[in-house]
Steps between C-alpha positions, in 0.01 A plus 500: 500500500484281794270199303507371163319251328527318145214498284449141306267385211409185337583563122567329229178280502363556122533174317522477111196685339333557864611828677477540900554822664670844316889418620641827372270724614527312847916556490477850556350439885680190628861402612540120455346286195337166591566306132288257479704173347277272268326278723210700645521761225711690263742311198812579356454829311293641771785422773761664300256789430479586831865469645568762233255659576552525916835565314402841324304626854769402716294249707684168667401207369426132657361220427124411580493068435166307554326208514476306135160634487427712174126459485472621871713750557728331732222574749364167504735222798685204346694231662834491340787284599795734675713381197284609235434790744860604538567418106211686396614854744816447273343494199323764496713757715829365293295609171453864613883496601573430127279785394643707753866427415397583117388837574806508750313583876436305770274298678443622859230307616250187503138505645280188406219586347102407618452202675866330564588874631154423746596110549858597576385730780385223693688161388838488596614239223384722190669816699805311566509369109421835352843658722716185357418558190555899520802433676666251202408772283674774652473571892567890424121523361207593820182343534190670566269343738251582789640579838486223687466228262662183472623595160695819671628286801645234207657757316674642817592165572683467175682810555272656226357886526172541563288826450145497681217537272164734598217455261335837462201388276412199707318426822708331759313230747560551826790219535717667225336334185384668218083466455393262224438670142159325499386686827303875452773745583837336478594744196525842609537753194381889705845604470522738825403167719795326275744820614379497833553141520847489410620798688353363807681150444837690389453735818345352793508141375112437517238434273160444555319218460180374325346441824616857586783463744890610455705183456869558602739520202851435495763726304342577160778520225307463185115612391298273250254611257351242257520624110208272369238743688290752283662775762842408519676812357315734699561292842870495394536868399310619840707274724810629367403843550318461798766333696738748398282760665490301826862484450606179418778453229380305232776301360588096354547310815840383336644840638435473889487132605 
């Protein structure tokens, strides 16, 4: 197959008592694990719960660090320092390379989750920060990011891999940026749009916008689909199929860049 693409997933993100998403029944569908690392969601047990379980389905694992923001999400901005930004990426993606080494696999990646993965797509300080602390950790790992973003031109500047990330269940705006959760239509759960969507991106590098026009794309290496939405498992499990009937290899990202 001439194309292939990874398919990603934000897991991980119970917390204690409060369950988000069904992680093993998403598994099955995707290639990478997002983990998320106890700052926007998930805790201890629930991190090493789900490397062994991305473990037991074969799926790469990386680490998905946010903001210090619990009660939000991660989706809500905060102005951090670049030292407690750095220490905190270190924290949290150093934690989930302890759980990793226990169950004896490795990390492959690190996407920021929520809003430091939007504020580092347009402010070069966080982007640079984010790559220094990535690269202290181990330069080997790959960063996910959006084509064109200040976090992937930092990364490249640090000599660190970078795999370009397509969102197939959100709306683009017509400079590149992903349309706000709070607007009508940024979610998209029809699953044939989602496959279309993502082919066309893998394929011809295009996606339409909200406003209705195809926005240029630039290499597509990776595919996102968010785990906390009510149809996450079906998006996952018709992507994978679907783009291996427009014949696109679906495989971890860890095995082409």
């Amino acid at each position: 197959m001439k194309f292939r693409a990874d398919l990603n997933c934000d897991l991980g993100e119970s917390f204690g008592n409060f369950k988000i998403g069904d992680d093993e029944k998403m598994m099955p569908h995707i290639t990478s694990a997002n983990i998320a690392c106890g700052f926007h969601a998930g805790d201890p047990v629930t991190m090493d719960k789900t490397v062994r379980l991305a473990k037991r389905f074969k799926v790469a694992i990386g680490a998905h660090p946010g903001l210090p923001d619990l009660m939000g999400f991660g989706r809500r901005e905060m102005q951090l320092t670049q030292e407690e930004l750095k220490t905190a990426i270190v924290y949290q993606v150093g934690a989930l390379q302890g759980f990793a080494k226990a169950s004896d696999v490795k990390l492959q990646h690190v996407k920021p989750h929520g809003a430091l993965y939007n504020m580092a797509t347009e402010d070069e300080d966080i982007s640079s920060t984010i790559a220094e602390a990535v690269k202290a950790l181990d330069s080997r790992l790959i960063v996910f990011a959006m084509p064109k973003s200040q976090l992937a031109k930092a990364c490249l500047k640090a000599g660190i891999k970078v795999a370009h990330e397509f969102f197939a269940d959100r709306a683009y705006n017509s400079d590149g940026s992903l349309v706000s959760r709070k607007q009508a239509g940024s979610i998209i759960q029809d699953a044939r749009i989602v496959v279309e969507r993502a082919v066309k991106a893998v394929k011809s590098r295009k996606v339409k916008t909200i406003g209705g026009k195809d926005l240029s794309l630039d290499e597509v290496q990776t595919i996102c689909v968010h785990g906390d939405t009510p149809a996450a498992v079906k998006l996952a499990a018709a992507l994978k199929r679907g783009l291996a009937e427009a014949e696109v290899k679906v495989e971890s990202v860890g095995n082409f860049i």
